[in-house]
C-alpha positions in Angstrom: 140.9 56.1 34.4 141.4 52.9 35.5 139.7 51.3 39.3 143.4 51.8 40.9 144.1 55.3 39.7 140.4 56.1 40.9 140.4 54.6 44.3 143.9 56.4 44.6 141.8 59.7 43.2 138.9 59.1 46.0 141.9 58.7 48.8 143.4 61.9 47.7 140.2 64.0 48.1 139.1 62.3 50.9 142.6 63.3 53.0 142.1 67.1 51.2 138.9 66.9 53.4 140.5 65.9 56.4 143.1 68.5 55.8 140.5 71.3 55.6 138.6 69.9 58.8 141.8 69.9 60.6 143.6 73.3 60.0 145.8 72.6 62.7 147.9 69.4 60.8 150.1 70.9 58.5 150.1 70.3 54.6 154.4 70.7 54.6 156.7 69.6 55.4 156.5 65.8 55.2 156.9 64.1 58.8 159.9 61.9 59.8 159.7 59.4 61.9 161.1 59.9 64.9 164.1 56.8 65.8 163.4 54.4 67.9 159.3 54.9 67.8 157.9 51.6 66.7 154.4 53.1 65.4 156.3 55.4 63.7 158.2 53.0 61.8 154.9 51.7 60.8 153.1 54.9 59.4 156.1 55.2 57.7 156.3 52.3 56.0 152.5 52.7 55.3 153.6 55.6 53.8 156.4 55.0 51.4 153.7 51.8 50.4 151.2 54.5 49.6 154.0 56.6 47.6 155.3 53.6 45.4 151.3 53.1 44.6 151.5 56.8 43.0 153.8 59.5 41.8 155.4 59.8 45.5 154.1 63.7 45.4 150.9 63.3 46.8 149.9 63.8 50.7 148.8 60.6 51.9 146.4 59.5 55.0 149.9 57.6 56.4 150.7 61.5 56.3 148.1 62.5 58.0 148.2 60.2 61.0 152.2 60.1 61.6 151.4 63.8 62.0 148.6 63.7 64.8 150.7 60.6 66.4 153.9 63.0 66.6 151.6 66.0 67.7 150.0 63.0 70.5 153.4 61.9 71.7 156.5 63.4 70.7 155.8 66.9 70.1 157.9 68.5 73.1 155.1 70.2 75.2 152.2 68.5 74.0 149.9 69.7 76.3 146.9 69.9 74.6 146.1 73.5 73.0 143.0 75.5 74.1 144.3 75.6 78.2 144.8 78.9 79.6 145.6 77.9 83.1 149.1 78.8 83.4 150.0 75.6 84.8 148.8 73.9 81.5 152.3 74.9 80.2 156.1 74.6 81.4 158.9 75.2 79.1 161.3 72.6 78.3 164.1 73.6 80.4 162.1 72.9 83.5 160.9 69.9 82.4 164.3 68.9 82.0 165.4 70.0 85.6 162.8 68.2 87.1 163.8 65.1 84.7 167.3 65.6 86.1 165.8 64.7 89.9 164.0 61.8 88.6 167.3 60.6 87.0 169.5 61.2 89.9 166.7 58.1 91.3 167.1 56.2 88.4 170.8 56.4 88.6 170.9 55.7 92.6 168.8 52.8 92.0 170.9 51.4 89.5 174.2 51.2 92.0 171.7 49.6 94.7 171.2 46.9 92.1 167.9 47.6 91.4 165.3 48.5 88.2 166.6 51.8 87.2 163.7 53.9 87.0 163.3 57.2 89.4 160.3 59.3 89.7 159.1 63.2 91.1 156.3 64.9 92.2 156.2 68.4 91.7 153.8 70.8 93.1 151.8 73.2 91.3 153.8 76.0 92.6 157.3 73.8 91.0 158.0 73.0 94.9 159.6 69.4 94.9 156.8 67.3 97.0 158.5 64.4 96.7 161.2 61.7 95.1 161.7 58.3 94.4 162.7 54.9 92.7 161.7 51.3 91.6 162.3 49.6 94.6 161.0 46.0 94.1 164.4 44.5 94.5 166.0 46.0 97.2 163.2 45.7 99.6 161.4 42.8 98.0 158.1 45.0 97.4 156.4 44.8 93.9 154.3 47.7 94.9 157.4 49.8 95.1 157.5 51.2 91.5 159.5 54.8 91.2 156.1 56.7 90.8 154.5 55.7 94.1 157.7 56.2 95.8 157.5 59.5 95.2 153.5 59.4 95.5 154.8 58.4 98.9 157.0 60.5 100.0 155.4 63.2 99.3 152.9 62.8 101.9 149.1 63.8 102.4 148.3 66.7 100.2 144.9 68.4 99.9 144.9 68.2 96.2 146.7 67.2 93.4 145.4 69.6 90.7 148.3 71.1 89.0 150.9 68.9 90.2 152.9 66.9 87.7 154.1 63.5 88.4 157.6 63.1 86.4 159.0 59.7 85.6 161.8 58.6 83.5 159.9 55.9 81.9 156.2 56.0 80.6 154.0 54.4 83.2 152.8 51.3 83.5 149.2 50.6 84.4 150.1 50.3 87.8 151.4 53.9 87.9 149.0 55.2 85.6 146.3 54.3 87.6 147.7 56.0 90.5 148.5 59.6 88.3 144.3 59.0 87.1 142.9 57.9 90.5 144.1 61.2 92.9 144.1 63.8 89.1 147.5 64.7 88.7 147.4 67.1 86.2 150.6 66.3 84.1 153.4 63.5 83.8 156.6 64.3 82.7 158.4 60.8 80.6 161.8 60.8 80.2 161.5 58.0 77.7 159.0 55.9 75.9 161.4 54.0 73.8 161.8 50.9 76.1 158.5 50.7 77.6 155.7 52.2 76.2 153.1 52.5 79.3 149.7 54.1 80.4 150.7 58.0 79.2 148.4 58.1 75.9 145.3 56.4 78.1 146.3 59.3 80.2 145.9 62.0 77.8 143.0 60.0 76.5 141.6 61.2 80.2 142.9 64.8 80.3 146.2 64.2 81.7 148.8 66.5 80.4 152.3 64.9 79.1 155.6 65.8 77.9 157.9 63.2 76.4 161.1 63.9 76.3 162.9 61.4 74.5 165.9 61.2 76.3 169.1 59.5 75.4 170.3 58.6 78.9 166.9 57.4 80.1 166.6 54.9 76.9 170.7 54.1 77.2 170.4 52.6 81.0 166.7 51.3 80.6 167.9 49.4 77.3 171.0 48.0 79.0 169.2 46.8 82.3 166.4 45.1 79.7 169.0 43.6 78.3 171.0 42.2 81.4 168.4 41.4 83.5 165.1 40.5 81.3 163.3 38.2 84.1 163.6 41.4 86.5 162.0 43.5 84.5 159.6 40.9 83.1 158.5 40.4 86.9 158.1 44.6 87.2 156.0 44.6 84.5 153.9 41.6 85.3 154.4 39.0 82.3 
């Protein structure tokens, strides 16, 4: 055997290892990459480098790790297994109604001739709190981002255990410090295409998040990046 084939040999038993340690990552089917994910793209390519070093039939640790990313960020309710609160889960179909709200900002935003992004804050009982969008340009405040708007309108609350913050773009820093600073328990992202914010340091920190992925969120981000890139440069501080 030559040094190749055995440092390819040593790989393969070391991810078998890894495998065993981690029940949960499945051994089949293969992962895709999901479209428009950039560190995707990248295990993948690691991948299919890996595959071309050997017969293309062996799990590799490109495997491994596009699996735990997709688990970490595009898995639909990834909201870290073990919970049993009951408010450690909501179903898709909610999460898409309360997207829906946070749209309805985006949109409304958008005809104002402002950044579309909108933002919710739902309570832990599902009660709307409060709603919101980017409002830098229309009244000339860069603190008015789409989350604290709806931070904001919201008003004074007790706590903020349970309550989920949702958004339709990951947050930035800004926002993400605001979710971390007062515990919101979960953020719901309509997209993380465009702008790819705070949500894993979040989960990092025991915040809860559900991305989406959706089409209409990334479609009228995109366009807006594209028409106006000094505006959103200037929301996103560079």
């Amino acid at each position: 055997m030559d040094l190749s084939a055995e440092v390819r040999e040593a790989n393969r038993r070391s991810v078998n290892r890894l495998l065993m340690a981690h029940p949960l990552v499945p051994v089949s089917p293969p992962p895709e990459p999901v479209p428009g994910c950039g560190e995707c793209a990248e295990l993948a390519a690691r991948r299919s480098r890996a595959r071309a070093a050997d017969d293309g039939s062996a799990e590799t640790d490109a495997d491994v790790l596009l699996r735990r990313h997709q688990r970490r960020v595009h898995e639909p309710l990834a909201l870290r297994p073990g919970k049993t609160d009951p408010m450690d889960t909501i179903d898709t179909a909610t999460a898409r109604s309360w997207l829906g709200v946070a749209l309805e900002e985006a949109r409304a935003g958008l005809a104002e001739g402002g950044i579309p992004i909108g933002a919710a804050l739902y309570g832990a009982d599902g009660v709307l709190l409060g709603r919101g969008r980017n409002r830098r340009v229309q009244d000339g405040d860069p603190s008015m981002h789409a989350e604290t708007a709806a931070f904001r309108a919201a008003g004074r609350q007790r706590s903020y255990r349970g309550t989920t913050m949702v958004t339709t773009l990951s947050p930035c820093w800004y926002c993400s410090g605001l979710v971390r600073q007062f515990g919101i328990s979960r953020v719901v992202i309509g997209e993380a295409v465009t702008f790819h914010g705070g949500h894993e340091w979040l989960a990092e920190h025991g915040v809860q998040f559900v991305l989406l992925d959706d089409p209409e969120c990334i479609a009228m981000m995109r366009e807006f990046v594209e028409r106006h890139p000094q505006v959103w440069n200037e929301d996103i501080g560079k």
